[in-house]
C-alpha positions in Angstrom: -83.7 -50.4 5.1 -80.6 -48.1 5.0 -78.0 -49.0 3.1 -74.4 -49.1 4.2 -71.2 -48.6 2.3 -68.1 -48.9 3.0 -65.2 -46.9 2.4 -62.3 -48.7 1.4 -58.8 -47.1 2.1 -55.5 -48.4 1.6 -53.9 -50.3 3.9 -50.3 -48.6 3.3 -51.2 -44.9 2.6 -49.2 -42.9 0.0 -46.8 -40.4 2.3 -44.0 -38.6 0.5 -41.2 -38.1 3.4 -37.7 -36.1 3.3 -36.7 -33.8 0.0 -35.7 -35.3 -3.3 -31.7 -34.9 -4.2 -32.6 -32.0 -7.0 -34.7 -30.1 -3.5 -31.7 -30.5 -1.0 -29.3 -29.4 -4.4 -31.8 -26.0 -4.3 -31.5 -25.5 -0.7 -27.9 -26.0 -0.3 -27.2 -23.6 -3.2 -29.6 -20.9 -1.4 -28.0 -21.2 1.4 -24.1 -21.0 -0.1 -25.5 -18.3 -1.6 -27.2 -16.5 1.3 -23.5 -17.1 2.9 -21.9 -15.5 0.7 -23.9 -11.8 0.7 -23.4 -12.2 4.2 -19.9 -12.6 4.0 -19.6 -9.8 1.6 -22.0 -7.8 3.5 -20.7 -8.3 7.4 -16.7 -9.4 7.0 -15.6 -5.7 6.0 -17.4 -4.4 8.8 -15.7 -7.0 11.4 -12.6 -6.1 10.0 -13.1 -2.2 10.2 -14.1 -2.5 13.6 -11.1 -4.6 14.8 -8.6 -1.6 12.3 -10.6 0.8 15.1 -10.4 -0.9 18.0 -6.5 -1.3 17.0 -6.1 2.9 16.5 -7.7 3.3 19.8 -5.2 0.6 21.3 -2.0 2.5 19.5 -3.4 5.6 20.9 -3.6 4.4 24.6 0.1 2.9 24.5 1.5 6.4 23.3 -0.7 8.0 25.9 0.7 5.6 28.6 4.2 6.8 27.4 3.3 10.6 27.2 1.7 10.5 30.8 5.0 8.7 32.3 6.8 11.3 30.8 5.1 14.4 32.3 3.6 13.1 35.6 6.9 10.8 36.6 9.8 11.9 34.2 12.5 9.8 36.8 10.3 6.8 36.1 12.1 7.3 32.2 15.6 6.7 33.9 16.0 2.8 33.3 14.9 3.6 29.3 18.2 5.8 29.2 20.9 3.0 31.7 23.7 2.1 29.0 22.3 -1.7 28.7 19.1 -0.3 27.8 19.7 2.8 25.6 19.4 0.4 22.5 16.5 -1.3 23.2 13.6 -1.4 20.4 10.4 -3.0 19.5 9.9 -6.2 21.8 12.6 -5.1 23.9 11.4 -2.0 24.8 8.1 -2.7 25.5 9.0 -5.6 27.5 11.2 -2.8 29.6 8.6 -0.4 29.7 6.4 -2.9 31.2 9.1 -4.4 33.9 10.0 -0.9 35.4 6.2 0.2 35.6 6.8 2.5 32.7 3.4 1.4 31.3 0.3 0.0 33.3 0.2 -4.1 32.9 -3.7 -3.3 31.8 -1.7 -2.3 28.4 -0.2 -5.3 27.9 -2.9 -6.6 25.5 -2.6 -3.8 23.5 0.8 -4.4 22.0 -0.7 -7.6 20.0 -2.3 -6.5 16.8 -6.2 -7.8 17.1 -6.1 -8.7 12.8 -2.2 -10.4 13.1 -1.8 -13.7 10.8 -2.7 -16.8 13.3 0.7 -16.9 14.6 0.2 -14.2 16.1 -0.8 -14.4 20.0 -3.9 -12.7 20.5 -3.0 -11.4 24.1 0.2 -10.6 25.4 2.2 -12.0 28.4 5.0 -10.7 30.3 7.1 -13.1 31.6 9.4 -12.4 34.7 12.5 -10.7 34.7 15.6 -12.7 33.1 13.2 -13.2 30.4 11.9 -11.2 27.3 8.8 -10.9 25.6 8.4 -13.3 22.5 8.0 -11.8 19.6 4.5 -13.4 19.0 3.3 -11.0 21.6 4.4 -7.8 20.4 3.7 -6.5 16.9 4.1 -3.3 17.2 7.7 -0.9 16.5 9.1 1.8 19.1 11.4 4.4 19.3 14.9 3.4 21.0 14.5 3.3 24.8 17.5 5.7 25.0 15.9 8.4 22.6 12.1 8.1 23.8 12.3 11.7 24.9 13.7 13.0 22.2 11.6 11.7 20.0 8.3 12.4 21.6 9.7 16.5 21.5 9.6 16.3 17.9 6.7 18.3 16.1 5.8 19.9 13.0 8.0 19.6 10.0 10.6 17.4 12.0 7.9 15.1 13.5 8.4 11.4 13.2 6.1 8.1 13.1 6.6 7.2 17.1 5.0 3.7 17.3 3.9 1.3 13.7 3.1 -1.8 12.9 5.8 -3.9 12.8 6.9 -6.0 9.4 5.4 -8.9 10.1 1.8 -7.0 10.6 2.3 -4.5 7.9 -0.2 -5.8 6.1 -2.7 -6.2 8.1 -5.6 -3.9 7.0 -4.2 -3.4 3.5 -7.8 -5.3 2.6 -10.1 -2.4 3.5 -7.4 0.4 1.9 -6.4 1.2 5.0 -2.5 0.5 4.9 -0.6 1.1 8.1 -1.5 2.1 11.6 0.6 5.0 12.6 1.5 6.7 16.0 3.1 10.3 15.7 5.3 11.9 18.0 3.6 15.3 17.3 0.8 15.5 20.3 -1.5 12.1 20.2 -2.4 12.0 16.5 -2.8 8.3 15.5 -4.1 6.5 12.2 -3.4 4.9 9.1 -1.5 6.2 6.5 -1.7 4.7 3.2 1.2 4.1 0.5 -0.8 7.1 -1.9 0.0 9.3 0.8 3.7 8.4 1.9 4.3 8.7 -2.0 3.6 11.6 -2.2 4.8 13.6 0.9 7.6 11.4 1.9 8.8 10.0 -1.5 8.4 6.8 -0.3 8.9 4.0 -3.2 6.1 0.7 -3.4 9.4 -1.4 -3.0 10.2 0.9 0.4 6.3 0.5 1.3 6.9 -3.3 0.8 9.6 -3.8 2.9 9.7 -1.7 5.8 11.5 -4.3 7.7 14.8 -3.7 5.0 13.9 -0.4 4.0 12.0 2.4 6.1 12.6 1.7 10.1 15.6 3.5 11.4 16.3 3.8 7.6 13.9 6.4 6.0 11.7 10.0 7.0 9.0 9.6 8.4 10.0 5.9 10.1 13.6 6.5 10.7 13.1 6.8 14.2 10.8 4.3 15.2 12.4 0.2 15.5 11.5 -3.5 15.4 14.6 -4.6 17.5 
């Protein structure tokens, strides 16, 4: 006769669900961890792109002016009209933008992509009566009266055309690149560090510092270029 056994099993089996608190401690630290390289590893490169992105935005605005100039040099006039002569920075661009000066498709381009976060990220001209706020521009100019001149000036008496502003002077001194600048000499634009204005301009840290107080309309190569 065959015998039959039986298996006994338990009624409640043993099951181990969900990580222990030491397991989720060793996850979240890999994890902070893996965060981190990839901060290190992909920030730098977001900001380099946005400090490129930004030259090739100077470049367009001072290409916008240059083309004005040669193909349309009456559409200059209003820049030089005694209530506008003065003009700089916010101003300017906010007149350059009302006559037609500059293509509206530029507009975005006066707002620096890396500003602080009170700075608008896209520009919007309001219409006229009103000016541009100051959120929406962060970017220096010549006077509206002396455009011309300015943009005639080459080799040894050439002169930073368009920078950033005060407020966004800083904005790529992260990645050692210091501050975007426009020339009037043909369309050469990029960033000049405060090594180099040192030591061809003479240009103090404390100058570098404040260019608000002590470099626009105050000091070679920026004493031509404005905020207001």
């Amino acid at each position: 006769m065959a015998r039959c056994e039986l298996l006994e099993y338990p009624m409640f089996p043993d099951k181990r669900s969900g990580f222990t608190l030491v397991e989720l401690m060793v996850v979240i630290g890999i994890l902070a961890l893996l965060v981190g390289i990839l901060a290190v590893a992909v920030f730098p490169q977001i900001t380099k792109a946005r400090a490129d992105t930004e030259k090739i935005a100077m470049g367009k605005l001072v290409m916008g002016l240059q083309q004005a100039a040669v193909s349309d040099p009456g559409s200059l006039a209003p820049l030089g009209q005694k209530e506008n002569a003065n003009k700089a920075g916010r101003e300017f661009y906010a007149l350059c933008f009302r006559e037609g000066i500059l293509e509206r498709d530029l507009l975005a381009k006066v707002v620096s992509l890396n500003g602080s976060d009170e700075e608008a990220q896209s520009a919007v001209i309001v219409d006229d009566g009103e000016e541009m706020e100051a959120r929406n521009c962060s970017y220096t100019s010549p006077r509206a009266g002396e455009l011309r001149e300015v943009m005639r000036l080459v080799g040894r008496k050439k002169v930073v055309l368009i920078t950033f502003d005060s407020r966004n002077w800083n904005n790529y001194t992260g990645i050692n690149r210091g501050a975007l600048c426009a020339w009037s000499e043909g369309s050469v634009t990029d960033y000049m560090k405060w090594d180099e204005a040192s030591s061809e301009w003479s240009i103090t840290e404390a100058e570098w510092e404040t260019p608000g107080d002590s470099l626009f309309g105050k000091k070679a190569p920026f004493h031509r270029t404005h905020e207001e």
